[in-house]
mmCIF file as gemmi writes it, N, C-alpha and C atoms, coordinates in Angstrom:
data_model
loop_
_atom_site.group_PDB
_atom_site.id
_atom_site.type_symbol
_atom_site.label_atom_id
_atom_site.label_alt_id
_atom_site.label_comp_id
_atom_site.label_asym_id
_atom_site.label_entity_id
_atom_site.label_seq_id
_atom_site.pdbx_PDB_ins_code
_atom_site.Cartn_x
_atom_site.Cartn_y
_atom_site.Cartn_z
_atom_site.occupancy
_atom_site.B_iso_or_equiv
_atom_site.pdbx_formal_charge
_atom_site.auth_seq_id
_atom_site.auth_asym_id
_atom_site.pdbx_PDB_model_num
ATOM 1 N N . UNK Axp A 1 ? 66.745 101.107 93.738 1 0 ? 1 A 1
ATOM 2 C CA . UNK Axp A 1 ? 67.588 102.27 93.703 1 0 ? 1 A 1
ATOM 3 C C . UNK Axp A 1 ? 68.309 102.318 92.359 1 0 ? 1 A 1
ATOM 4 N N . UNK Axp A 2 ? 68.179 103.442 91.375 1 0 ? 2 A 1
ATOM 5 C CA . UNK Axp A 2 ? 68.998 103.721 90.514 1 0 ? 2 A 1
ATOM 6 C C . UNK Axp A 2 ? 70.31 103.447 90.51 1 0 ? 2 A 1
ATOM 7 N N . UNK Axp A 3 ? 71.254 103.184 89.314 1 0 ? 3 A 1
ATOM 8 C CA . UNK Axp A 3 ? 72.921 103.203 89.961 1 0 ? 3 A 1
ATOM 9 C C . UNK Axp A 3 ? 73.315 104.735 89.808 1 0 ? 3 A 1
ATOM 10 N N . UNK Axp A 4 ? 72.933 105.909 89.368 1 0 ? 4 A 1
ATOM 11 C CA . UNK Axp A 4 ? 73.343 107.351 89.594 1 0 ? 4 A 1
ATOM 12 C C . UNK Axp A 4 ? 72.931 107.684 91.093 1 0 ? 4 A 1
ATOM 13 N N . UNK Axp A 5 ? 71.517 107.283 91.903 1 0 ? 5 A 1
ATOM 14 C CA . UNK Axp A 5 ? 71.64 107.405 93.394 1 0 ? 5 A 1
ATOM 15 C C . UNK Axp A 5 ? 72.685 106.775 94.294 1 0 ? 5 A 1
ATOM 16 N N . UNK Axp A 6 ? 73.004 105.36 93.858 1 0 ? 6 A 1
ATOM 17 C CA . UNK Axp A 6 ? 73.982 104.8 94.482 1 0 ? 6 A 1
ATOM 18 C C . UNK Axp A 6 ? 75.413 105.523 94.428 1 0 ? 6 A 1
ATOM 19 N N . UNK Axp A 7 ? 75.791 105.725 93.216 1 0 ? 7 A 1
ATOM 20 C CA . UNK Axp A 7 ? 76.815 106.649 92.943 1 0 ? 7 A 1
ATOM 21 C C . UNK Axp A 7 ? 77.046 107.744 93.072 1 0 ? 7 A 1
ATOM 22 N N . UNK Axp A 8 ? 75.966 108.585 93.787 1 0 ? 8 A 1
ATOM 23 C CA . UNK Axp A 8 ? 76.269 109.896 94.111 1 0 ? 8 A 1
ATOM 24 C C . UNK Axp A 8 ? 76.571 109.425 96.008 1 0 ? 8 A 1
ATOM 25 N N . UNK Axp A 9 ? 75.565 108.528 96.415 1 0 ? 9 A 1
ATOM 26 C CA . UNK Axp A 9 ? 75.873 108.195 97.987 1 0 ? 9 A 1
ATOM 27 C C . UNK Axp A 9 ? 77.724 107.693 97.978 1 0 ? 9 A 1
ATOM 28 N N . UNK Axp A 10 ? 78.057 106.58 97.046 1 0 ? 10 A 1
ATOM 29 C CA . UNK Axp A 10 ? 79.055 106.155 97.284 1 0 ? 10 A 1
ATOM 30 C C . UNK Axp A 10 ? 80.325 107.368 96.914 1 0 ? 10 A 1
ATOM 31 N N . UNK Axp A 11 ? 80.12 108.601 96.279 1 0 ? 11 A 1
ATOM 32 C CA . UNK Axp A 11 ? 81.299 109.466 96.383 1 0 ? 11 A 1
ATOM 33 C C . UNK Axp A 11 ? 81.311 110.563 97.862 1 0 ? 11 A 1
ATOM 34 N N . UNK Axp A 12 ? 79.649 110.162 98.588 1 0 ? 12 A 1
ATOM 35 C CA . UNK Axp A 12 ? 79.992 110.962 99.615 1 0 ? 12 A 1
ATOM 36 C C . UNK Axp A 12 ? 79.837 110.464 100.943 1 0 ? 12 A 1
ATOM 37 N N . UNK Axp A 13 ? 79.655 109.241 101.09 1 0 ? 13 A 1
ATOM 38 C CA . UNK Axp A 13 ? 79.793 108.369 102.224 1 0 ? 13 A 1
ATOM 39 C C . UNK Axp A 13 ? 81.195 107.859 102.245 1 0 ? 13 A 1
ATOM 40 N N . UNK Axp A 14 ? 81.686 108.183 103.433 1 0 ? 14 A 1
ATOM 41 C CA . UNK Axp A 14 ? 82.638 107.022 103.985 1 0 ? 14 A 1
ATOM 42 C C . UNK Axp A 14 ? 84.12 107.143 102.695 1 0 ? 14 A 1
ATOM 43 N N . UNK Axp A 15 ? 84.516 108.499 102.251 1 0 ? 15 A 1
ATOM 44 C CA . UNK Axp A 15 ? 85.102 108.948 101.264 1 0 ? 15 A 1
ATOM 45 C C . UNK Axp A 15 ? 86.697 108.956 102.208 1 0 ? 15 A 1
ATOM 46 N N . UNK Axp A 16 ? 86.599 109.043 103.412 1 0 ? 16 A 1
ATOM 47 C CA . UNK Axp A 16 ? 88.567 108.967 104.23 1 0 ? 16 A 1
ATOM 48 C C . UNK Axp A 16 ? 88.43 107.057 104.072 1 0 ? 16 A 1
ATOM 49 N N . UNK Axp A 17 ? 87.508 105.922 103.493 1 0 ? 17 A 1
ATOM 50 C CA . UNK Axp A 17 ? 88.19 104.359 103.833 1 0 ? 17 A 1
ATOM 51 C C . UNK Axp A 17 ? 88.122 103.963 102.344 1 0 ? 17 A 1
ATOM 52 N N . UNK Axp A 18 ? 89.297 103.387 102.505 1 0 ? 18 A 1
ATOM 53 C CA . UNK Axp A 18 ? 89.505 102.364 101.096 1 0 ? 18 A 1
ATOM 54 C C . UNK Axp A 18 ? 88.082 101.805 100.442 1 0 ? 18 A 1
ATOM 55 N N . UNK Axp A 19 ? 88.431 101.201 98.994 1 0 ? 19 A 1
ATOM 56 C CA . UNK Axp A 19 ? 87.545 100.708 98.212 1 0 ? 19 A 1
ATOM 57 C C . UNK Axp A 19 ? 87.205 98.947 99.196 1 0 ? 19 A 1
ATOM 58 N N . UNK Axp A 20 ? 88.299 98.432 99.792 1 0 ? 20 A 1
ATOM 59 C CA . UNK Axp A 20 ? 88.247 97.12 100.506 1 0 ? 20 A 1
ATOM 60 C C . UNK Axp A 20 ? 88.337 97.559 101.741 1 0 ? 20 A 1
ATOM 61 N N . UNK Axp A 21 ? 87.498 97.246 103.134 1 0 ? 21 A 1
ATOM 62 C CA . UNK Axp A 21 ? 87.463 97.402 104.161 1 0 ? 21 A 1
ATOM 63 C C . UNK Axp A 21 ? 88.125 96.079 105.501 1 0 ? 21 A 1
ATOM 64 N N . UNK Axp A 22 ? 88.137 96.686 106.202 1 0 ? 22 A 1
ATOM 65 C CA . UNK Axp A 22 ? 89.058 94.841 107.394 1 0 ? 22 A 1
ATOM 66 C C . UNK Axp A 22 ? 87.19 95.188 107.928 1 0 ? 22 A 1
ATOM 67 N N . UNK Axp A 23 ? 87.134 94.416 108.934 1 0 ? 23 A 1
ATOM 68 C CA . UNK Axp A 23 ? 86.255 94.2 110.288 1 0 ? 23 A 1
ATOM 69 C C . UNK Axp A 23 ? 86.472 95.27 110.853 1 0 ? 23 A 1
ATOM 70 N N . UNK Axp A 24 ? 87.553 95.702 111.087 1 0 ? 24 A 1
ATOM 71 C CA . UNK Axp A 24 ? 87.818 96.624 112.373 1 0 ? 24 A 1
ATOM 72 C C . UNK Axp A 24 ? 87.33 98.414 111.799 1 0 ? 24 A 1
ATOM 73 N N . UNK Axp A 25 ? 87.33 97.916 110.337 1 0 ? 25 A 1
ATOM 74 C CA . UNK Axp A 25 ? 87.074 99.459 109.979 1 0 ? 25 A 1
ATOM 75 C C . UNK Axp A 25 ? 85.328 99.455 109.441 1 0 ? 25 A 1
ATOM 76 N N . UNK Axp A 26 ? 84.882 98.404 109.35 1 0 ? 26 A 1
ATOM 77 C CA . UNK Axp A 26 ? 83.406 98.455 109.529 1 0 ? 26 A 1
ATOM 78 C C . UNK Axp A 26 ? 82.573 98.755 110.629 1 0 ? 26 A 1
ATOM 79 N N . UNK Axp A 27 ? 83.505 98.243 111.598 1 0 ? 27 A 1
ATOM 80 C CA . UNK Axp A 27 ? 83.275 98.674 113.417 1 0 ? 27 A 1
ATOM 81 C C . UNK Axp A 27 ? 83.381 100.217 113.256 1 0 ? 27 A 1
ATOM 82 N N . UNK Axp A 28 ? 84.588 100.852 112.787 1 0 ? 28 A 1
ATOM 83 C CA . UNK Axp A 28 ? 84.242 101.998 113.1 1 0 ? 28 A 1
ATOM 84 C C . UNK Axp A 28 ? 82.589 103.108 112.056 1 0 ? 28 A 1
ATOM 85 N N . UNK Axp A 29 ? 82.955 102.599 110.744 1 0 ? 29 A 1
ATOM 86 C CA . UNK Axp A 29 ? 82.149 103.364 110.094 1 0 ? 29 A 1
ATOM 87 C C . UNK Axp A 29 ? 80.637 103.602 110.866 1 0 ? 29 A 1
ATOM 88 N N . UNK Axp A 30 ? 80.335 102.101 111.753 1 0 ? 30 A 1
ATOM 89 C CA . UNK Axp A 30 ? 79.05 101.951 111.889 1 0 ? 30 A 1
ATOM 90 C C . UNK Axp A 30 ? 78.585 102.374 112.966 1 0 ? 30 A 1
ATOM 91 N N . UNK Axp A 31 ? 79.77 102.287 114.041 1 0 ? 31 A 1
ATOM 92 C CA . UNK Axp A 31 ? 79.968 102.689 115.25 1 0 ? 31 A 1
ATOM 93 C C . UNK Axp A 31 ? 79.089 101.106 116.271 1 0 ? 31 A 1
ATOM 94 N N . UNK Axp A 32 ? 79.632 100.208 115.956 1 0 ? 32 A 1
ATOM 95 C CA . UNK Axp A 32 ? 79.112 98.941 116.627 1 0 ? 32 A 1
ATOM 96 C C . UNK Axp A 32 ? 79.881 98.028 116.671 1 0 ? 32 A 1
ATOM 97 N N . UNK Axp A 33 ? 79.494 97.147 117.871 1 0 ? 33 A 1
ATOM 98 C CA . UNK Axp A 33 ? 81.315 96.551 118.45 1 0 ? 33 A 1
ATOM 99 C C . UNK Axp A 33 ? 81.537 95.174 117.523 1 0 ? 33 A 1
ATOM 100 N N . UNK Axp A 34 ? 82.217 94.571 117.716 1 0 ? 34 A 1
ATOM 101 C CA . UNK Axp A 34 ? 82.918 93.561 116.891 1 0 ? 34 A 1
ATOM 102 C C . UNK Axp A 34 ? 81.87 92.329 116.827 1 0 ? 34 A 1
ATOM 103 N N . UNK Axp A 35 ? 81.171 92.475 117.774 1 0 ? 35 A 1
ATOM 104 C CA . UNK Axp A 35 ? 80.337 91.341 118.01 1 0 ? 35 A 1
ATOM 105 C C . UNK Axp A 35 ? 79.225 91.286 116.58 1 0 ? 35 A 1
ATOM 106 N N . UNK Axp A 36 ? 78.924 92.672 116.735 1 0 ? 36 A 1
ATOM 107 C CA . UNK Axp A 36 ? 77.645 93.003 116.052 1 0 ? 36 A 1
ATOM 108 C C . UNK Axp A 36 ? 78.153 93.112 114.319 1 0 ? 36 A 1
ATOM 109 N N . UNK Axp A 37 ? 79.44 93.483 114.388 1 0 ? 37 A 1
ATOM 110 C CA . UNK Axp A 37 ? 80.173 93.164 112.481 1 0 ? 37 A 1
ATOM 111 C C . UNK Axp A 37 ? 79.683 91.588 112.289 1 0 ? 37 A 1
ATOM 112 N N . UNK Axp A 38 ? 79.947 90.887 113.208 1 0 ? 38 A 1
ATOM 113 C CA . UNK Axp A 38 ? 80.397 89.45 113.05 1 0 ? 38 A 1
ATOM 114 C C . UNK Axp A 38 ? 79.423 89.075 112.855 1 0 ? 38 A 1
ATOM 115 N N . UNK Axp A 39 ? 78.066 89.439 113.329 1 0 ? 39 A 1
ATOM 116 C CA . UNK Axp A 39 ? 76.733 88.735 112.983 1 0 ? 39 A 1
ATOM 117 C C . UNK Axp A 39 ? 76.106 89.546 111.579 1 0 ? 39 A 1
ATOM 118 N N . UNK Axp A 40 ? 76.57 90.52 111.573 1 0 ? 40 A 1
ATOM 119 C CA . UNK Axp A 40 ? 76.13 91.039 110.379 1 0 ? 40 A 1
ATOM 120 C C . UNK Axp A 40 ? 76.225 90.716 108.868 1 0 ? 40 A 1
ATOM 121 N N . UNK Axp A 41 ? 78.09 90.255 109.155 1 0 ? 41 A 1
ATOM 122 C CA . UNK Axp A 41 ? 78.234 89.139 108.16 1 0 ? 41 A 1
ATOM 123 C C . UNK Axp A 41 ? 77.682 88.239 108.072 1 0 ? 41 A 1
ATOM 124 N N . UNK Axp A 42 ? 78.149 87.5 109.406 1 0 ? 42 A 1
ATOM 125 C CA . UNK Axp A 42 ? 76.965 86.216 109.397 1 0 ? 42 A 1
ATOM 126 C C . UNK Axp A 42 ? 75.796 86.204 108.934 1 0 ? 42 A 1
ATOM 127 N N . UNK Axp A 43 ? 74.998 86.156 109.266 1 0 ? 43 A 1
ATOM 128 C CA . UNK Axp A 43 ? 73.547 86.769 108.643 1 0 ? 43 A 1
ATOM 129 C C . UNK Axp A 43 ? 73.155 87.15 106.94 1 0 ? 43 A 1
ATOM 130 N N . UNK Axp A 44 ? 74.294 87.682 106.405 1 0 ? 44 A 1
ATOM 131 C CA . UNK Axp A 44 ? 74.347 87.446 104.898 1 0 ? 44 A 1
ATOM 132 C C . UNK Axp A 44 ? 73.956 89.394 104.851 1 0 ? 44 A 1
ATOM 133 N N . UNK Axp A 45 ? 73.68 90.126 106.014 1 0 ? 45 A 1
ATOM 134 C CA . UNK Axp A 45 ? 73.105 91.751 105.728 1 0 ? 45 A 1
ATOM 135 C C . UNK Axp A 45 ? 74.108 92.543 104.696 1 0 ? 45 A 1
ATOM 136 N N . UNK Axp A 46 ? 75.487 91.972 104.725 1 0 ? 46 A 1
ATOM 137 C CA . UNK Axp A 46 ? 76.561 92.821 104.661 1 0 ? 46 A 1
ATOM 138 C C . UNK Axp A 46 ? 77.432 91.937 103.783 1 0 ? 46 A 1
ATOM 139 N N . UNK Axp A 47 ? 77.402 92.063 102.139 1 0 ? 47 A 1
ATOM 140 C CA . UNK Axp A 47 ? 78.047 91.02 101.528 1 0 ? 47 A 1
ATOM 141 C C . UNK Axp A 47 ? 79.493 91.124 101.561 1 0 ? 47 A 1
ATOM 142 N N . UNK Axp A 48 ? 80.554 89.902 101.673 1 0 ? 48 A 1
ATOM 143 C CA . UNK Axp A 48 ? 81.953 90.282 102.034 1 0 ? 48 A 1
ATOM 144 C C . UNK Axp A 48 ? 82.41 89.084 101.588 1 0 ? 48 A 1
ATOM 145 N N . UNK Axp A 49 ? 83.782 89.245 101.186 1 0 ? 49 A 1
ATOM 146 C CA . UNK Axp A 49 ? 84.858 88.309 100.716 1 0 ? 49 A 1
ATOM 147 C C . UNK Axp A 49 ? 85.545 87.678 101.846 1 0 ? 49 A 1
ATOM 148 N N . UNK Axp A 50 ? 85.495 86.04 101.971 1 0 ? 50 A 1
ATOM 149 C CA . UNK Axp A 50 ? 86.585 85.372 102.803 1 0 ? 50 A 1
ATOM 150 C C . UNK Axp A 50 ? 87.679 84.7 102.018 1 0 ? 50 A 1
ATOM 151 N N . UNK Axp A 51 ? 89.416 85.37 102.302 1 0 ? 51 A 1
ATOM 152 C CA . UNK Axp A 51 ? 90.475 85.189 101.669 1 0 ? 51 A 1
ATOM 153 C C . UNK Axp A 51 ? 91.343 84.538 103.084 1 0 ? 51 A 1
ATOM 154 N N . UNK Axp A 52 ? 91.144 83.032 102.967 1 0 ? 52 A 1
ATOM 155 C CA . UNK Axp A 52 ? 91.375 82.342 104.19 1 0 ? 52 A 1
ATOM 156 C C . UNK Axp A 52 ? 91.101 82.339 105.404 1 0 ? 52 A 1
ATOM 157 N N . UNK Axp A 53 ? 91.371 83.199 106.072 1 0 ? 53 A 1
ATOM 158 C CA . UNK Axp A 53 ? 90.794 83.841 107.432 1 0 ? 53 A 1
ATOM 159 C C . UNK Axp A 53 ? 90.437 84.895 107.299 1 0 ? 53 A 1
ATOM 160 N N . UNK Axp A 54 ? 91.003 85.754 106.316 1 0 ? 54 A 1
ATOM 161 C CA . UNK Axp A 54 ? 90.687 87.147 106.163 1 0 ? 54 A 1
ATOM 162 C C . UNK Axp A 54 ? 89.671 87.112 105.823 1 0 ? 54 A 1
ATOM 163 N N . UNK Axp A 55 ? 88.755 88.478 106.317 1 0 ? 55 A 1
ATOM 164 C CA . UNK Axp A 55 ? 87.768 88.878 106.111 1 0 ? 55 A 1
ATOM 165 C C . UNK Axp A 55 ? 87.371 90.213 105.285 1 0 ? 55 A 1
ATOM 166 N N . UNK Axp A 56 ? 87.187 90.181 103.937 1 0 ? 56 A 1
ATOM 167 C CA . UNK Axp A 56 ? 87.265 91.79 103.298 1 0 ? 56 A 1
ATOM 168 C C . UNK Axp A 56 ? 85.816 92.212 102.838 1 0 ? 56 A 1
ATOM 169 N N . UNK Axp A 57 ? 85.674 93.455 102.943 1 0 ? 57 A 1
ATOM 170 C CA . UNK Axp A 57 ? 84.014 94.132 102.507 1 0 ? 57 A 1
ATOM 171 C C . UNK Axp A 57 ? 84.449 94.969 101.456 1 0 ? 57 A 1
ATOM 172 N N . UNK Axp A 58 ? 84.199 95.089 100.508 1 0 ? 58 A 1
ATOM 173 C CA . UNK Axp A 58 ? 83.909 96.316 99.543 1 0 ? 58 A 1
ATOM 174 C C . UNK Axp A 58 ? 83.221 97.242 100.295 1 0 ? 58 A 1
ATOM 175 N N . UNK Axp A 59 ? 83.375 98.521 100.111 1 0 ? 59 A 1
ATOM 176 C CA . UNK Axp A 59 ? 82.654 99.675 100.473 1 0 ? 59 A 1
ATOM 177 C C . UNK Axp A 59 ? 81.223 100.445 99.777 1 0 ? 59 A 1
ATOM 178 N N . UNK Axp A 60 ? 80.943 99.248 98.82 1 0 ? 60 A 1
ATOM 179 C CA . UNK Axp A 60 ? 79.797 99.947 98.176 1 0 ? 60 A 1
ATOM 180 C C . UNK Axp A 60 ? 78.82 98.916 99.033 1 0 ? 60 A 1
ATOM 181 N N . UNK Axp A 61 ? 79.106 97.611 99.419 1 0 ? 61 A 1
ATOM 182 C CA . UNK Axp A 61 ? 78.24 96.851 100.44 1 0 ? 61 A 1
ATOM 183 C C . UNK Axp A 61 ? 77.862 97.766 101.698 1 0 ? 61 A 1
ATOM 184 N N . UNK Axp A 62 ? 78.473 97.943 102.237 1 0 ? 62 A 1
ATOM 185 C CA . UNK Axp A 62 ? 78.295 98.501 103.502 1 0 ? 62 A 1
ATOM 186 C C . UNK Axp A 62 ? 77.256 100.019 102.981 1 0 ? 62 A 1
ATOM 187 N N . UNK Axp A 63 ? 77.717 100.448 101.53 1 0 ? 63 A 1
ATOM 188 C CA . UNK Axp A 63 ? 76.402 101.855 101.815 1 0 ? 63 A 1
ATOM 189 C C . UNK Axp A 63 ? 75.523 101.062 101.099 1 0 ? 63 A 1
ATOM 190 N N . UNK Axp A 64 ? 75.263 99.989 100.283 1 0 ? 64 A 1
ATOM 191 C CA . UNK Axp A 64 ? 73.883 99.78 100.066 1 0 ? 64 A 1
ATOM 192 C C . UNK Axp A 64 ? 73.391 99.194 101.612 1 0 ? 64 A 1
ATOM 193 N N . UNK Axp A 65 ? 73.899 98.174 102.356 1 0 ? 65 A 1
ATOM 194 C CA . UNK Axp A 65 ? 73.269 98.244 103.459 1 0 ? 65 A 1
ATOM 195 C C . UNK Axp A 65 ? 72.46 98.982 104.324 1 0 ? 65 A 1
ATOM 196 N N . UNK Axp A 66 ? 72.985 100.48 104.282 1 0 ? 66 A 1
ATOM 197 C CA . UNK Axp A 66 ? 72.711 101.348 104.996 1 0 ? 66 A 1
ATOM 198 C C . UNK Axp A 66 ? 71.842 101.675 104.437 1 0 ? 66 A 1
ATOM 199 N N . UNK Axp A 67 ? 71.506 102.318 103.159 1 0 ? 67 A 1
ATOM 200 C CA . UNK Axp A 67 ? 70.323 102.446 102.276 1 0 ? 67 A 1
ATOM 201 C C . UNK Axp A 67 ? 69.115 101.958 102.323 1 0 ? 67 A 1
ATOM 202 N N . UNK Axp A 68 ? 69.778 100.573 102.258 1 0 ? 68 A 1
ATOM 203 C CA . UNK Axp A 68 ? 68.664 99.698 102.099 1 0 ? 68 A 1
ATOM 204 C C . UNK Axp A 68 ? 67.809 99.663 103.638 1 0 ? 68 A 1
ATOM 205 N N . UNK Axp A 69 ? 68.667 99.366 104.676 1 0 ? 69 A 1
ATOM 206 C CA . UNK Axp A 69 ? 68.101 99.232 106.018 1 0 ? 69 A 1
ATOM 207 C C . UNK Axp A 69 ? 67.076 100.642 106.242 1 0 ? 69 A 1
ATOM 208 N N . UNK Axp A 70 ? 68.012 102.078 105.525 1 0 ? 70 A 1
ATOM 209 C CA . UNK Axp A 70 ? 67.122 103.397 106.167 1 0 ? 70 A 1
ATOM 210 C C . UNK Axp A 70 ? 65.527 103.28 105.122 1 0 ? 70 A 1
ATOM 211 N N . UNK Axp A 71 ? 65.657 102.284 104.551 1 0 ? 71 A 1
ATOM 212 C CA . UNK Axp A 71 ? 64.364 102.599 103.423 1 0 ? 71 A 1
ATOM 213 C C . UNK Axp A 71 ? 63.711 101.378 103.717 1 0 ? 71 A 1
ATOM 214 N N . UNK Axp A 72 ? 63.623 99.929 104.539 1 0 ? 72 A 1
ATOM 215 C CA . UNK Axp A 72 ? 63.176 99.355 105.542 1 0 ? 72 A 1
ATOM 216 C C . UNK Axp A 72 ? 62.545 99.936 106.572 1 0 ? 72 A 1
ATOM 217 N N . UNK Axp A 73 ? 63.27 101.158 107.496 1 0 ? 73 A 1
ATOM 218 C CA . UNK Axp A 73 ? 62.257 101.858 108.301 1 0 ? 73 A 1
ATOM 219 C C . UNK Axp A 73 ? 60.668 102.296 108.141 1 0 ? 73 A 1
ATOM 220 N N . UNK Axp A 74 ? 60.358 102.357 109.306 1 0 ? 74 A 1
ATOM 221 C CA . UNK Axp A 74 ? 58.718 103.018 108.947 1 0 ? 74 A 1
ATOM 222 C C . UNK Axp A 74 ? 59.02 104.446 108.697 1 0 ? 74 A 1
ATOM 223 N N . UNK Axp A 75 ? 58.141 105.147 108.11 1 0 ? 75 A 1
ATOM 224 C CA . UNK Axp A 75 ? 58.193 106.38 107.709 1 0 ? 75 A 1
ATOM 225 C C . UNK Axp A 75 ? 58.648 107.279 109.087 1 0 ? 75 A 1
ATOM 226 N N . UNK Axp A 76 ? 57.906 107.245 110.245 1 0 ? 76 A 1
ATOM 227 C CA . UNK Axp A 76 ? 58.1 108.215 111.212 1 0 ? 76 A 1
ATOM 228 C C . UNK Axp A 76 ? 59.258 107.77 111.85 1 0 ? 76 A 1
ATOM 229 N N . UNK Axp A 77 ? 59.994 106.73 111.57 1 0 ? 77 A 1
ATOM 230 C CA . UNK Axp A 77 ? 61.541 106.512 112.24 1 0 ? 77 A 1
ATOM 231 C C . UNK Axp A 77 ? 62.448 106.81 110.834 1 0 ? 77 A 1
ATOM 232 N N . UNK Axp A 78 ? 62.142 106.611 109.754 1 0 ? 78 A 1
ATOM 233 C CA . UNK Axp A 78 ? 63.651 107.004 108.826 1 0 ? 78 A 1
ATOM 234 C C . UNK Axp A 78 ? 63.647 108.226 108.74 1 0 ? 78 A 1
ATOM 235 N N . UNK Axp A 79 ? 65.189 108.606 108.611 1 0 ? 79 A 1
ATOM 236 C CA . UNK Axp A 79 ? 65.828 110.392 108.894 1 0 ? 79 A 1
ATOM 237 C C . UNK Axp A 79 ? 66.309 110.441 107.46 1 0 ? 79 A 1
């Protein structure tokens, strides 16, 4: 992916949440419960900062994720 595609997704995705995200607001963007953030991190899908316990995401992670996952699909399932 170009960085002008990335940068046109990242001024129009997810434009009402901060540049740093919690857990709880990745739950909402994605619409999936806490369980499923937690493995996502885990797993390494979703790159994120640990600041002791805290847990922080940049918001350009979470749309290359999405990107990346919709361009993983087979042709007759990506929208």
């Amino acid at each position: 992916m170009k960085k002008t595609e990335l940068a046109e997704h990242y001024k129009l995705m997810f434009s009402e949440y901060p540049e740093i995200i919690k857990c709880n607001d990745l739950q909402a963007m994605l619409g999936i419960s806490r369980h499923a953030v937690y493995r996502l991190l885990k797993n390494g899908h979703i790159a994120h900062i640990r600041i002791g316990r805290c847990i922080r995401i940049p918001k350009i992670n979470v749309i290359r994720y999405l990107i990346q996952t919709k361009s993983d699909l087979p042709a007759d399932i990506a929208v």
